[in-house]
C-alpha positions in Angstrom: 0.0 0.0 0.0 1.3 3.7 -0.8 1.9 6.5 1.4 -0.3 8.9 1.2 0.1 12.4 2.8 -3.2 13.6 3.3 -5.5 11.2 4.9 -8.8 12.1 2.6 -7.0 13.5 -0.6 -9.5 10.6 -2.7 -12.8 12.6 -1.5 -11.0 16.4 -1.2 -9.0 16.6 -4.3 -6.3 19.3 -3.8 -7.7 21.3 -7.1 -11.1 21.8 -5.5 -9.3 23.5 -2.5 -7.3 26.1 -5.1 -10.2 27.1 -6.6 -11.0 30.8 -5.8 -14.8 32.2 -5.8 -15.8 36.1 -6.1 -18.1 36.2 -3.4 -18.6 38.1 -0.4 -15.9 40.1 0.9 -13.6 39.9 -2.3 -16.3 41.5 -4.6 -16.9 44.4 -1.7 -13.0 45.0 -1.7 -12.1 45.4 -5.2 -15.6 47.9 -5.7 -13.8 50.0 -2.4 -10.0 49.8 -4.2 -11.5 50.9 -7.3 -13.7 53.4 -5.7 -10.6 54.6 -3.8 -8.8 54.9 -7.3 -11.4 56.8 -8.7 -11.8 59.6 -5.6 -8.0 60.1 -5.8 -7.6 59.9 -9.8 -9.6 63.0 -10.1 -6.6 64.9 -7.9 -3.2 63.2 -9.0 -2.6 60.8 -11.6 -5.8 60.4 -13.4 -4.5 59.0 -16.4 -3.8 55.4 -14.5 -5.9 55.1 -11.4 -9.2 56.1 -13.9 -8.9 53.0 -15.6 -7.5 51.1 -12.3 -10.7 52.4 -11.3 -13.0 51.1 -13.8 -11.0 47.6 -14.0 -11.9 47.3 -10.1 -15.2 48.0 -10.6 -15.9 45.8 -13.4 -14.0 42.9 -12.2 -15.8 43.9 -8.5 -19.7 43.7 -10.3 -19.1 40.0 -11.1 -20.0 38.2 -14.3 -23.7 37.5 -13.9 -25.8 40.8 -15.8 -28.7 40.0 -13.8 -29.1 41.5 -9.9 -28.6 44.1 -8.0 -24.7 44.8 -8.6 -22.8 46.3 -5.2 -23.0 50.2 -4.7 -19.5 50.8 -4.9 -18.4 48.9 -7.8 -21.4 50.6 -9.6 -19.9 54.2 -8.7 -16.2 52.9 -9.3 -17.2 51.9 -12.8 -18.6 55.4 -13.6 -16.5 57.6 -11.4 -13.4 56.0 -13.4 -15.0 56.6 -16.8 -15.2 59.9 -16.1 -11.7 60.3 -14.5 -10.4 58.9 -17.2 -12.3 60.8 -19.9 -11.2 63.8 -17.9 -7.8 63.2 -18.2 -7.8 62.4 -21.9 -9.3 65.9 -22.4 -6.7 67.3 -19.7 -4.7 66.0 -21.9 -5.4 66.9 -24.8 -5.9 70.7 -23.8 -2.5 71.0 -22.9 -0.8 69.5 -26.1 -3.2 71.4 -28.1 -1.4 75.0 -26.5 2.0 73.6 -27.0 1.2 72.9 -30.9 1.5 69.2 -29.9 -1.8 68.2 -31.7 
């Protein structure tokens, strides 16, 4: 008979174990981060944390399109849209007074 180093390892396969699910408190934590990204994105570096933002928020609503989606994922999604589109035009203002564009 073989060793075996776990003692149920036939009825708990190590895979099922490694398998990660989005529910609960990982979903509410990536829709704060990205909420976080977007509140700050709109004072320094709203070029990267806008789409941080909306990546968080996105990855925080889940993949179901059916239900109520969490608050703050909701409001990270849009507050990054709109810190990015911000800094696009930001952007585009000042290379436009240079002779850039």
């Amino acid at each position: 008979m073989m060793a075996s180093f776990g003692q149920g390892s036939r009825r708990h396969p190590r895979s099922r174990g490694r398998t990660w699910s989005r529910t609960g408190p990982d979903r509410a934590t990536l829709g704060i981060v990205g909420l976080v990204c977007a509140i700050a994105g709109f004072f320094t570096l709203g070029i990267v944390l806008g789409p941080a933002a909306v990546v968080c928020g996105w990855l925080a609503m889940g993949r179901g399109r059916s239900g109520p989606h969490p608050v703050p994922a909701v409001v990270a999604l849009v507050l990054g849209a709109i810190d990015t589109l911000l800094a696009v035009v930001r952007l585009a203002g000042a290379g436009a007074g240079h002779g850039l564009l």
